[in-house]
C-alpha positions in Angstrom: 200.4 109.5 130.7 199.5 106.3 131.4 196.5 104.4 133.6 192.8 104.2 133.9 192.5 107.9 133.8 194.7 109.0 130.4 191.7 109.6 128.4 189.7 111.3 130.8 192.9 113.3 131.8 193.6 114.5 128.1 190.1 115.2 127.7 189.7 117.5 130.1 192.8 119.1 129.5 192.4 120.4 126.3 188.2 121.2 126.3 187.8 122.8 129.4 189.6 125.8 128.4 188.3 126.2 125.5 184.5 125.5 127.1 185.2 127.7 129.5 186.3 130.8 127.0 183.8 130.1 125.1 181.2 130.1 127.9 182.5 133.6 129.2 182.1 135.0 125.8 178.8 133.5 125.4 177.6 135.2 128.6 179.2 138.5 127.9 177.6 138.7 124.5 174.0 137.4 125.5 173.8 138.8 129.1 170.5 138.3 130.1 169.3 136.2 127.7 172.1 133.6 128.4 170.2 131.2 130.1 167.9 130.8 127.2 170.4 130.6 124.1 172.0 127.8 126.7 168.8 125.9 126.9 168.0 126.2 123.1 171.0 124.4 122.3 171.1 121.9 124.9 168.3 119.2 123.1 170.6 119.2 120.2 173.7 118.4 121.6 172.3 116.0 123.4 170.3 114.4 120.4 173.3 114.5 118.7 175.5 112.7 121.2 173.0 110.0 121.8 173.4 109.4 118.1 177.1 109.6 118.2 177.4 107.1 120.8 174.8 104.8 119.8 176.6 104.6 116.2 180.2 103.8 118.3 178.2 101.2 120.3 176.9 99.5 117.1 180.9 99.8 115.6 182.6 98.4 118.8 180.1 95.5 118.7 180.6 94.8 114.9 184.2 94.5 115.7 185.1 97.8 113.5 187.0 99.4 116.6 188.0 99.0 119.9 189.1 100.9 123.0 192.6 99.8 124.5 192.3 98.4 127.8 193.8 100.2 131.1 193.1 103.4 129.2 190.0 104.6 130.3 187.8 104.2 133.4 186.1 100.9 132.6 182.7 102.7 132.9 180.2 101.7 129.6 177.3 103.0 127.8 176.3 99.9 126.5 180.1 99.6 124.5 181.1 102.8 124.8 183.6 103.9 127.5 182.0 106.8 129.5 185.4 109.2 128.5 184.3 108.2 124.3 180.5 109.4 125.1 182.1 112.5 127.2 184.3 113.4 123.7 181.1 113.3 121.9 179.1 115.6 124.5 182.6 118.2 124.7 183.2 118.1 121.1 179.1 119.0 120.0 178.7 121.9 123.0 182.4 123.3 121.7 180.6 123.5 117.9 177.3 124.8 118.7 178.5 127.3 121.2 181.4 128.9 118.4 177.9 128.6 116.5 176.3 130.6 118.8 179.2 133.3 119.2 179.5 133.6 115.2 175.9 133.9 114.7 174.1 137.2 113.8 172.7 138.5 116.8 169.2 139.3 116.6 166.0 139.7 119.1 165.8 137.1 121.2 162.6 136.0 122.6 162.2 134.5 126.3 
């Protein structure tokens, strides 16, 4: 596949079923307390992929990499196409959510 939309095509392709299995087991194994293991784990991954992004923007500007053109939307954060930053964000919630299906379950306080 070819265009402005290969990367964000691909992308999604291969995460969202994987999100979305993981998500359903997450839910079946928390139930009620869902909501809060979700927002427990949200400030990370989204420390994290700030970080991510912020050390791709500083590579893409040192000359270190670059993106090919026509491959992706043309949408930035600062260097980074938006699809690059979206890889980051996918990649951390599909780590800390096996994280939190693999981890002993105990108590959980709301």
């Amino acid at each position: 596949m070819n265009g402005p939309t290969a990367y964000l095509t691909h992308l999604l392709a291969w995460s969202l079923p994987l999100l979305g299995m993981q998500l359903a087991v997450i839910v079946w194994r928390y139930r009620e307390h869902t909501g809060t293991v979700l927002r427990a784990v949200l400030p990370p991954v989204l420390a994290v992929t700030a970080w991510l992004v912020a050390g791709d923007h500083l590579a893409v500007r040192a000359g270190v990499w670059q993106f090919g053109e026509g491959k992706h939307l043309g949408i930035y954060l600062g260097a980074v196409p938006i699809e690059e930053a979206l890889f980051f964000l996918i990649t951390n919630v599909l780590v800390v959510f096996g994280l939190a299906l693999f981890w002993p379950r105990t108590e959980v306080r709301t």
